[in-house]
C-alpha positions in Angstrom: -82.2 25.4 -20.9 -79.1 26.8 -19.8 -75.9 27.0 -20.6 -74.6 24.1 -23.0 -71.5 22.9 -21.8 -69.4 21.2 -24.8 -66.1 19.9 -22.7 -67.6 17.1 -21.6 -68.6 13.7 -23.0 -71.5 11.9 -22.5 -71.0 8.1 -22.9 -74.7 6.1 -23.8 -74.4 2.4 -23.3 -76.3 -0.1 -24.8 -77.8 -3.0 -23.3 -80.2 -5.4 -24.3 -81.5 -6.4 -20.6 -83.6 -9.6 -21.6 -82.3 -12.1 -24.6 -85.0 -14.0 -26.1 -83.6 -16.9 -28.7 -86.8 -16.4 -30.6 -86.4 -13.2 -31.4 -83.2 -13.7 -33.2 -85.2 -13.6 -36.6 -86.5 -9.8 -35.7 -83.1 -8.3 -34.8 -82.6 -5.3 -37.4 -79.2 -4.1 -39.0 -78.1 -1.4 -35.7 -79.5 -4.0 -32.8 -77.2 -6.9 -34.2 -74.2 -4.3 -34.4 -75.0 -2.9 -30.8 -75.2 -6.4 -29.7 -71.6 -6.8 -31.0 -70.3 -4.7 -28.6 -72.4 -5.8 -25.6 -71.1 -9.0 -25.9 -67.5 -7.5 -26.5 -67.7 -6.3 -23.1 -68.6 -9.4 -21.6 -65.7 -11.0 -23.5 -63.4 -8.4 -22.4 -64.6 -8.9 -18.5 -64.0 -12.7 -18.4 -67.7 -13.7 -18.9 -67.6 -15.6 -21.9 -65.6 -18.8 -22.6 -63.0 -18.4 -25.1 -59.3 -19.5 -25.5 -56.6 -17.1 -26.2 -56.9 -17.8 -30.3 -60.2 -17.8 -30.4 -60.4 -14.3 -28.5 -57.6 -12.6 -30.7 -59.9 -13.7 -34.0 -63.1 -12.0 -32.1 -60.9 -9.1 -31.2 -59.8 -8.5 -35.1 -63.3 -8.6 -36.0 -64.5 -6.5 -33.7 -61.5 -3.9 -34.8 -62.3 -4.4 -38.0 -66.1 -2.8 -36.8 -64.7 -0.1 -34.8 -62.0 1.2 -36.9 -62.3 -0.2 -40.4 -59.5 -1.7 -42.3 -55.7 -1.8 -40.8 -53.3 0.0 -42.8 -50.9 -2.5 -44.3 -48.0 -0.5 -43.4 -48.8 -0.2 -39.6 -49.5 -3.9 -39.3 -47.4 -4.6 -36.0 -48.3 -2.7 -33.0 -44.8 -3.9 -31.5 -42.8 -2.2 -34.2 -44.8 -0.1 -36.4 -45.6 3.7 -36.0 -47.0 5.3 -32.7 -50.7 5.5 -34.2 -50.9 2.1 -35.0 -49.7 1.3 -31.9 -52.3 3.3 -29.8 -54.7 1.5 -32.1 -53.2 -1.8 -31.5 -53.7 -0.9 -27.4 -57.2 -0.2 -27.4 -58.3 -3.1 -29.5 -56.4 -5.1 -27.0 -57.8 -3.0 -23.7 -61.5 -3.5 -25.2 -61.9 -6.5 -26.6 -59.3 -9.3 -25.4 -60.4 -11.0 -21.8 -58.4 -9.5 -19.1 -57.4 -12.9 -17.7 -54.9 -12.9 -21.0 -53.5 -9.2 -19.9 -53.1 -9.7 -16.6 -49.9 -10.7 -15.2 -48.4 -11.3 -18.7 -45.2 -10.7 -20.0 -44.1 -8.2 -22.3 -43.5 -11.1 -25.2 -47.2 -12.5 -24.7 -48.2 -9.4 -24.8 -46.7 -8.8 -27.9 -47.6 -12.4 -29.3 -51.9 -11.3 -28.8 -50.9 -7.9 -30.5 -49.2 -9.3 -33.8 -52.2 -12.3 -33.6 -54.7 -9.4 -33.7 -52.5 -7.4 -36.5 -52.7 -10.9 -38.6 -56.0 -11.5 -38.5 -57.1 -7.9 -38.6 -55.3 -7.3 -41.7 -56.9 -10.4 -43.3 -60.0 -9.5 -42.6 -59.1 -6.0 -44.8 -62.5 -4.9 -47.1 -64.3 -6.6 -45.0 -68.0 -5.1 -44.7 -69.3 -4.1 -41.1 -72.8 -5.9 -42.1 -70.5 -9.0 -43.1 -68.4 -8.7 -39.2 -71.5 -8.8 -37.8 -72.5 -11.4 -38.5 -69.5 -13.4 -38.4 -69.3 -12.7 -35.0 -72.9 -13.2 -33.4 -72.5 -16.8 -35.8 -69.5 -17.3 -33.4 -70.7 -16.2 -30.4 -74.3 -17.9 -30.3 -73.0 -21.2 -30.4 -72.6 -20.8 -26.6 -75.3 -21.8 -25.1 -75.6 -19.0 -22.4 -75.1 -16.1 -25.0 -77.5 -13.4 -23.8 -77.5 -14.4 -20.6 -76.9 -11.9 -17.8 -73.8 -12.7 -15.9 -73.1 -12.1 -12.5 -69.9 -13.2 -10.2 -71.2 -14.8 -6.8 -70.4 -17.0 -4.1 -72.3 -19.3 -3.0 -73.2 -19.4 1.1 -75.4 -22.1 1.2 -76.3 -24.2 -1.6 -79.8 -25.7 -0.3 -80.5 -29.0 -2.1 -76.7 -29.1 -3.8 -74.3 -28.7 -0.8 -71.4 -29.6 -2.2 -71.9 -25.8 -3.8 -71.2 -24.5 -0.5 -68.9 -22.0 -0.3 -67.7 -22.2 -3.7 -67.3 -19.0 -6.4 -69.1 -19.0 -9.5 -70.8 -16.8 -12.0 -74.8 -16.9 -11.9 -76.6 -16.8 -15.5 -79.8 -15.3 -15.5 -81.7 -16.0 -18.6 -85.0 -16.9 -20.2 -84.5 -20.4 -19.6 -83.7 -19.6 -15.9 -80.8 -19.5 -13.1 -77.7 -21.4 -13.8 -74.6 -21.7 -11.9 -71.2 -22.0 -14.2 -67.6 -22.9 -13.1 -65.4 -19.8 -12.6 -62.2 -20.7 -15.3 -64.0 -22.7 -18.0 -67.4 -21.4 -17.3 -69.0 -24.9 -17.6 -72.5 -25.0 -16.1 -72.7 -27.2 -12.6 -76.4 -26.1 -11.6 -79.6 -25.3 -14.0 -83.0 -24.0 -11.8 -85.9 -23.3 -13.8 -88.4 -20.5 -13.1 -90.7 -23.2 -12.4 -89.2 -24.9 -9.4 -88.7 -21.2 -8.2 -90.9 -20.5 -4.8 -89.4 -17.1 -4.2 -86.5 -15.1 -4.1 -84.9 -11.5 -3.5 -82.4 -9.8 -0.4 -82.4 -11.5 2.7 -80.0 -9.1 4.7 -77.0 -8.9 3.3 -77.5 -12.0 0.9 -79.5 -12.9 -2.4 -81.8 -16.0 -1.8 -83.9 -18.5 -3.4 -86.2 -20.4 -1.9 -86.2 -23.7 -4.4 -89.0 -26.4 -4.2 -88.2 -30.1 -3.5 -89.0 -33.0 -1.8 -86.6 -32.3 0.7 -86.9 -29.8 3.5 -89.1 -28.0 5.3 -92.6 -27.8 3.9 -90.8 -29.2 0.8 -88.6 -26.5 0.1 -84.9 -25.7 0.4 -82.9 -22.1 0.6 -80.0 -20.7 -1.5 -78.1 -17.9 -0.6 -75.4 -16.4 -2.4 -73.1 -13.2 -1.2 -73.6 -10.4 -3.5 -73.4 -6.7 -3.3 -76.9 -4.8 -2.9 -76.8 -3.1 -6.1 -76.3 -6.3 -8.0 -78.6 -8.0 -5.3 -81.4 -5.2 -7.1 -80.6 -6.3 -10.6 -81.2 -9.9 -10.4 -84.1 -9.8 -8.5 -86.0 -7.4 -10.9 -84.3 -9.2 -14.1 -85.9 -12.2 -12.6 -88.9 -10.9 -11.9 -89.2 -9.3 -15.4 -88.4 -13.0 -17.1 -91.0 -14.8 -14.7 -93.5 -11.9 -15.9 -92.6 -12.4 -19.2 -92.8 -15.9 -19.5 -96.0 -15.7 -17.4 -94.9 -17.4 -14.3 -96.4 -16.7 -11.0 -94.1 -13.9 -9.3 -94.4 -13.7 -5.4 -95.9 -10.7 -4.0 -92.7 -8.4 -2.5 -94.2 -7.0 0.9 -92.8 -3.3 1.6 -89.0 -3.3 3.1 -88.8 -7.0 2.7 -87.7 -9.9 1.0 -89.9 -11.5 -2.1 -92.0 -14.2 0.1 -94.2 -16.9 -1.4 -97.1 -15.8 -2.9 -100.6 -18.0 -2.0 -101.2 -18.4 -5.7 -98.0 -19.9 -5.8 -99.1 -23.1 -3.9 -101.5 -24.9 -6.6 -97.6 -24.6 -9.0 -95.1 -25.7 -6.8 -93.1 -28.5 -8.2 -92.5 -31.7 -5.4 -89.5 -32.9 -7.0 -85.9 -31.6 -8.4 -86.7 -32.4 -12.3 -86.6 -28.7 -12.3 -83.7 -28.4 -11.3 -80.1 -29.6 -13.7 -77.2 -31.1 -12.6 -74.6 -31.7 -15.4 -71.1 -33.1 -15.4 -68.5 -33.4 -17.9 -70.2 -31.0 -20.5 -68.5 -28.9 -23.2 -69.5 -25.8 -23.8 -66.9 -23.3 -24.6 -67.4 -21.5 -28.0 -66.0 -23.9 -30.6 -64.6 -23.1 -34.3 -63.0 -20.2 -35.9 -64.6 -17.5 -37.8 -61.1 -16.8 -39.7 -63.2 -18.2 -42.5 -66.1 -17.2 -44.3 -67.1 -20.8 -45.6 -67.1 -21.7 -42.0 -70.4 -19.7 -41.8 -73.3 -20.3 -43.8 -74.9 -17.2 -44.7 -77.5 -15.4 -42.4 -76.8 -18.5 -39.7 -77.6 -15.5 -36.9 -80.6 -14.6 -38.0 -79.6 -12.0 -40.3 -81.6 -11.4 -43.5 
C-alpha cells in the first residue's frame, strides 16, 4: 500500500445528485443532516432566494449544527475574544450568501455578525436532530429546493425570444428545465421532459431542441453559453432524470451532440402546453424559523 502520508486532508463532499419530492418520507437521520449542508452551500453561492434576515436565521442554525451551542460570554464576534471571532468568520464565510459580503462595509458586516450571534445564542440547547429539521422545514417551502442550479446565458431562446441574450440560472430537476431570474430567482420559463426532442453540446454551446408548433418540422432550438464541464453535467443529469422518469432519451451518436431518437417521433408534443411561462409569481422562501411553533413537528418528512 505504501507509505501513509498523514499531512494532508482529504475533503469528501456530499451531494445528493437527483432530488425526488417523494422520497422525502424515506430520508434517514445522517441524509437529512448531509442535505443541510448541501443546501448551505447553495445558499452560500447565491442559489437560493433569501433576504438578508432570513439568511442570518439559516446561518445560526446551521452554526448551531456545526459547532454546537455559542458560549454566552463570546456572543459578539465584533468585540468578544479572538476564538469567538474566528468562529463568528467562518459561520459567516460558509453559510451567509456572498451577495451580502461582497462590497460591504465594515458596519454591515458587523450588523450580519451580531444578527447571527443573536440568534445563535437563542437557539442555545438546541438538538442537532431538532436544527435539522427546522431548517429543511424552511428551506422546502421553495419550490426549486433540490433542484440542480446552474448560471447560464441564454444565446438563443427558440420559442421565447425575448430570453435572448439574457443571464439566468437553469434548474434542473425532476419536474424538468426551468429558467429563473438572476436577483430574485423567480422562474420566467418551465420545459418539461416531455416537450424535450433532444439536447446535449453543440460546439461550444448547450442546446435543446424543444417541440412546438412553430418551426422547422415543428420544433424550435435553445442554446445557452456554458462551460464544457458544466455542459457534461447537465446533459447526463438530464439524461439520468428522463431515464428515471421513463422518458424516451435520444440515442447520443459517438463525438456528437444527443440527436432525436426515431422512437421519439410517436411522443413528440405539437403544442407549447409543455412548456411554462409565468409572471408576477412569488417564490422566495417565506417565514422565519426563529420559532419552533412556526413548525409543526416532522413537517420535512422527519419521523
Amino acid at each position: 500500500m505504501g507509505k501513509f502520508e498523514n499531512s494532508k486532508v482529504i475533503r469528501l463532499t456530499y451531494k445528493n445528485r437527483l432530488y425526488w419530492k417523494q422520497a422525502t418520507k424515506n430520508e434517514g437521520e445522517k441524509e437529512r443532516l448531509l442535505l443541510c449542508y448541501q443546501v448551505a452551500e447553495q445558499i452560500s453561492g447565491n442559489r437560493f432566494p433569501l433576504n438578508k434576515d432570513l439568511a442570518t436565521e439559516l446561518a445560526a442554525i446551521m452554526a448551531q449544527i456545526d459547532f454546537g451551542d455559542l458560549n454566552p460570554e463570546k456572543n459578539r464576534g465584533s468585540g468578544g475574544s479572538s476564538g469567538s471571532s474566528s468562529t463568528i468568520s467562518q459561520v459567516v464565510e460558509r453559510f451567509i450568501p456572498s451577495r451580502y459580503k461582497e462590497g460591504s462595509s465594515p458596519e454591515e458586516q458587523k450588523q450580519i455578525a451580531d444578527s447571527i450571534c443573536d440568534k445563535w445564542q437563542a437557539l442555545s440547547g438546541r438538538s442537532t436532530h431538532d436544527c435539522v429539521r427546522i431548517f429543511l422545514t424552511c428551506t422546502r417551502k421553495w419550490p426549486f429546493f433540490g433542484a440542480s442550479i446552474y448560471p447560464a446565458q441564454v444565446k438563443l431562446g427558440g420559442p421565447f425570444t425575448d430570453l435572448d441574450g439574457i443571464s439566468a440560472w437553469m434548474a434542473v430537476c425532476e419536474d424538468g428545465l426551468t429558467l429563473l431570474e438572476t436577483g430574485a430567482m423567480q422562474p420566467l420559463v418551465r420545459i418539461s421532459y416531455e416537450s424535450v426532442v433532444t439536447f446535449g453540446g453543440c460546439q461550444e454551446d448547450f442546446m435543446v431542441v424543444l417541440s412546438t408548433e412553430e418551426g422547422p418540422a415543428g420544433t424550435q432550438k435553445m442554446l445557452f453559453a456554458l462551460p464544457k464541464p458544466r455542459i457534461l453535467d447537465i446533459t447526463l443529469l438530464i439524461a439520468d432524470y428522463m431515464n428515471a422518469l421513463g422518458c424516451v432519451v435520444p440515442t447520443t451518436p459517438q463525438g456528437a451532440t444527443l440527436v432525436r431518437g426515431e422512437s421519439r417521433r410517436s411522443h413528440h408534443i405539437k403544442s407549447r402546453a409543455s412548456s411554462h411561462r409565468f409572471a408576477g409569481h412569488e417564490h422566495d422562501v417565506k417565514g422565519t424559523p426563529e420559532m419552533e411553533s412556526k413548525f409543526p413537528h416532522g413537517s420535512d418528512g422527519s419521523r
